[in-house]
C-alpha positions in Angstrom: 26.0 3.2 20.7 25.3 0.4 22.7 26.3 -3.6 21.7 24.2 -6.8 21.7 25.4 -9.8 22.6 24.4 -13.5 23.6 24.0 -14.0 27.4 22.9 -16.8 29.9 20.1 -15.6 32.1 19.3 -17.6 35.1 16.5 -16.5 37.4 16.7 -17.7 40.8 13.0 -18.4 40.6 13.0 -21.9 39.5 9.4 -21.3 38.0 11.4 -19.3 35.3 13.2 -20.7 32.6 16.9 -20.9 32.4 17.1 -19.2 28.8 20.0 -17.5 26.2 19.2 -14.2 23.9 20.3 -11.3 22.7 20.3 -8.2 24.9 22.2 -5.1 25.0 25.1 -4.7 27.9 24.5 -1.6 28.7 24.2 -0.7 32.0 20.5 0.6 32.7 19.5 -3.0 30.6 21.8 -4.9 32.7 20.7 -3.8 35.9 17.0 -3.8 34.7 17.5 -8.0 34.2 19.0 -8.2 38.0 16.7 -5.6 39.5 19.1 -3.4 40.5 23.3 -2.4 41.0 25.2 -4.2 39.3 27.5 -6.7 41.4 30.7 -8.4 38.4 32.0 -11.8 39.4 34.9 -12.8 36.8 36.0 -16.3 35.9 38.4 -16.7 32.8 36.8 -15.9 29.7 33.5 -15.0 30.9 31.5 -12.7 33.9 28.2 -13.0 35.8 26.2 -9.5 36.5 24.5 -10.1 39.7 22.2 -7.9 42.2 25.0 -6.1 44.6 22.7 -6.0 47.0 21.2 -9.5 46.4 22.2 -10.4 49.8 20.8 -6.8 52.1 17.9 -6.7 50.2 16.8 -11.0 50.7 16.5 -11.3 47.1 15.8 -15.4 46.9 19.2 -17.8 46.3 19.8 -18.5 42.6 20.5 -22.4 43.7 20.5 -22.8 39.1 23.6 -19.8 38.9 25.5 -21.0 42.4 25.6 -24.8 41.0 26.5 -23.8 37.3 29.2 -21.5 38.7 30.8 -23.8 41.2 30.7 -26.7 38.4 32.6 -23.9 36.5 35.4 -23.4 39.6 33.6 -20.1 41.1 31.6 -20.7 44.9 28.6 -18.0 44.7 26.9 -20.2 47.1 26.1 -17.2 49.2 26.2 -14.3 47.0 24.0 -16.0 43.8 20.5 -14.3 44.6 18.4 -12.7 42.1 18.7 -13.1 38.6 21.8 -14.1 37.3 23.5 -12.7 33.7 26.0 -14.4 32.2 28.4 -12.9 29.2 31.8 -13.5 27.7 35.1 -11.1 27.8 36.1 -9.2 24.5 39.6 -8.4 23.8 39.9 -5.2 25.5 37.2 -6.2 28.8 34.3 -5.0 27.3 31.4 -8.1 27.1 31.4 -10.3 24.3 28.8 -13.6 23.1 28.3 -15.9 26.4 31.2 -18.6 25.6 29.9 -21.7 24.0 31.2 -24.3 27.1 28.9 -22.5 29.1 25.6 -22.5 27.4 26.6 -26.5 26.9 26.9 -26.8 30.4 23.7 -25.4 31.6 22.1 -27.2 28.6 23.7 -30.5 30.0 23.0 -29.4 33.6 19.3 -27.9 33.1 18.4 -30.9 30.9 17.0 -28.2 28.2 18.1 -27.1 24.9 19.1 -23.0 25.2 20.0 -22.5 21.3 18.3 -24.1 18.8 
């Protein structure tokens, strides 16, 4: 059984929209929407999924993800590259819905609307 929940998704391509939906967390999708292993960075109440080999393999610097997460406390300044996934904690460390601060924040900071 796998579970859907609400994440962030920030491609590093700034061509690409910054954009919230519903995906399933498990692995195979989750690595599919970085492009490869998965690399966790956790902050509080929330993780991002990142490419763990982001940096060997030159994937380009997700300048959106790095800002967003150091506005949020976290430096990825080097290790944001590729696409970045954003989800929330559930009670026992499984993922849960992208927390609600967050998808504020990049609204605020991307000047778009995410959720309508």
């Amino acid at each position: 059984m796998t579970n859907r929940y609400t994440a962030l998704i920030i491609p590093a391509r700034i061509s690409e929209p910054v954009r919230v939906e519903t995906i399933e967390t498990d692995q195979r999708t989750l690595q599919g929407l970085v492009g490869g292993d998965l690399e966790t960075v956790t902050r509080g109440n929330w993780h991002v999924y990142l490419n763990a080999e982001g940096v060997i393999t030159h994937l380009p610097v997700n300048l959106r993800a790095a800002q967003l997460m150091y506005d949020c406390g976290l430096d990825l300044a080097g290790v944001a590259r590729g696409t970045a996934v954003i989800l929330g904690h559930g009670g026992h460390g499984e993922d849960a819905d992208v927390p609600e601060h967050l998808i504020r924040l990049a609204e605020e900071f991307f000047d778009t609307r995410l959720i309508a």
